[in-house]
N, C-alpha and C positions, 0 to 999 in steps of 0.2 A: 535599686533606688527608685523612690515613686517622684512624680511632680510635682507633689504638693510644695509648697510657699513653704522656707524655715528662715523665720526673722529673726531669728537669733544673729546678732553682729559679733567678729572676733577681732579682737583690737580694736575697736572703734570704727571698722569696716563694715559696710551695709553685705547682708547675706549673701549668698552666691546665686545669679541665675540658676534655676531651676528646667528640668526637661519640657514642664508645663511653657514656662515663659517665652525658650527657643520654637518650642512647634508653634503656638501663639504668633509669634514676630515670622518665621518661614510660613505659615500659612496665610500671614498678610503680604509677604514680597510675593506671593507663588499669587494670591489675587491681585495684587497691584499689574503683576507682567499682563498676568489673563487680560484684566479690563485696559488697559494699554493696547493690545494687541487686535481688542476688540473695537476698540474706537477706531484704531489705523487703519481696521478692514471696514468701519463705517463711513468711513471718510473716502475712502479707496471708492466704494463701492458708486458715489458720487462724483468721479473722479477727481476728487480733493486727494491733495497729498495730506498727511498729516500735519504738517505743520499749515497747511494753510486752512486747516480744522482748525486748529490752535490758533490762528491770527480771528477768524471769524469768530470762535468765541472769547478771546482778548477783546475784542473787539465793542463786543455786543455786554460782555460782563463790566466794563469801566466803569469806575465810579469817580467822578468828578463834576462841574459844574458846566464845564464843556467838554466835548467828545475829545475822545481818544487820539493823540498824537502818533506821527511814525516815530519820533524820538520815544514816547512812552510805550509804544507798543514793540519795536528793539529790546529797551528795557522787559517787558511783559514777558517774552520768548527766549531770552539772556539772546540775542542777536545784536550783533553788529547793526546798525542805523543802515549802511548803503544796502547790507541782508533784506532788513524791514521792504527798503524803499523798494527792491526790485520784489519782492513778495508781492509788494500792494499795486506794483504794477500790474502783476499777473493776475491777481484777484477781481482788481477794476476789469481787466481786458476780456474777462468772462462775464462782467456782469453781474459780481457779487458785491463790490465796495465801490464808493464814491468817497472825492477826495475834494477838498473845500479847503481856500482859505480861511485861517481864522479872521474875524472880524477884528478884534483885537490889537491881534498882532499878523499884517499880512505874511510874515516868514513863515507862519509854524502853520503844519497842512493838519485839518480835520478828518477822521475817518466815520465813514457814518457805512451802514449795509443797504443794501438795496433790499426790495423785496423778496429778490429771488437769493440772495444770501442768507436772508432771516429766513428762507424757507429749508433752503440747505441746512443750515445749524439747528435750526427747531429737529427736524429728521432725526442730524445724528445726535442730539442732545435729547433727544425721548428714549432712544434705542440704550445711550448708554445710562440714564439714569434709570431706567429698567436693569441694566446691568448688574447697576450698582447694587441696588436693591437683592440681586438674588445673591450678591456678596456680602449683604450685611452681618449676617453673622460672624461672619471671620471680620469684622470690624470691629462688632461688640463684644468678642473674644480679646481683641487688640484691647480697646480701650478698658474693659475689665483687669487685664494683665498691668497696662501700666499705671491704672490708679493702683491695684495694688503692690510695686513695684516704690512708685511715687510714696504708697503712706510708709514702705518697709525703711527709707531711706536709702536706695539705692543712687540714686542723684537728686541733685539740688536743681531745684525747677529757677528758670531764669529771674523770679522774684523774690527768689531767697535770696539770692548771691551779692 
């Protein structure tokens, strides 16, 4: 049996994955671990744990009208709130994150980076979007598969339903 795509439907069933589609989808999990793995040691390497990679760039990617909350940034890393709060304990305590009332509303606390935080995430955020880059293919491999997946009828994309 080759890879190739056979759109033909049986009963009204969208085609069967194909060998092509499976290696496709395993060699985007097989890059997804790699650059995972590679951040974790980027971060390591800084001694940042990885999740407090993760909070720095929560952190610095927010988009809203005011900086980023420990309540939003829990949310951001699916953490627990008291999780967040001792995180950003640790992050302040080194020197990466600065924590402000909001003006607004003095309950809710503001996270903003410090200089030497944006300097840590700029590092490991060049390293890994290098990364990414030398994975792109096995992306445009991914995203080729599932438009053509998409037009065979295999699933109904969330605006059809």
């Amino acid at each position: 049996m080759n890879g190739d795509r056979n759109p033909t439907h049986e009963a009204g069933r969208p085609a069967a994955l194909t060998l092509a589609d499976y290696r496709a989808l395993g060699a985007f999990r097989q890059s997804l671990r790699n650059f995972l793995a590679f951040s974790e040691a980027g971060a390591r390497a800084l001694s940042l744990t990885p999740q407090q990679h993760q909070a720095l760039l929560a952190i610095k990617a927010h988009v809203g009208g005011e900086a980023i909350t420990i309540g939003e940034l829990a949310k951001a890393l699916i953490i627990k709130n008291h999780s967040a709060v001792g995180l950003i304990e640790r992050l302040a305590a080194r020197g990466l994150v600065t924590r402000q009332a909001s003006t607004d509303d003095r309950r809710r606390v503001l996270l903003a980076l410090t200089p030497l935080g944006e300097q840590q995430l700029a590092t490991i955020s060049r390293n890994n979007l290098g990364e990414l880059n030398r994975a792109s293919p096995i992306f445009a491999d991914l995203l080729t598969t599932l438009d053509k997946l998409e037009q065979s009828g295999l699933w109904r994309t969330p605006s059809e339903e």
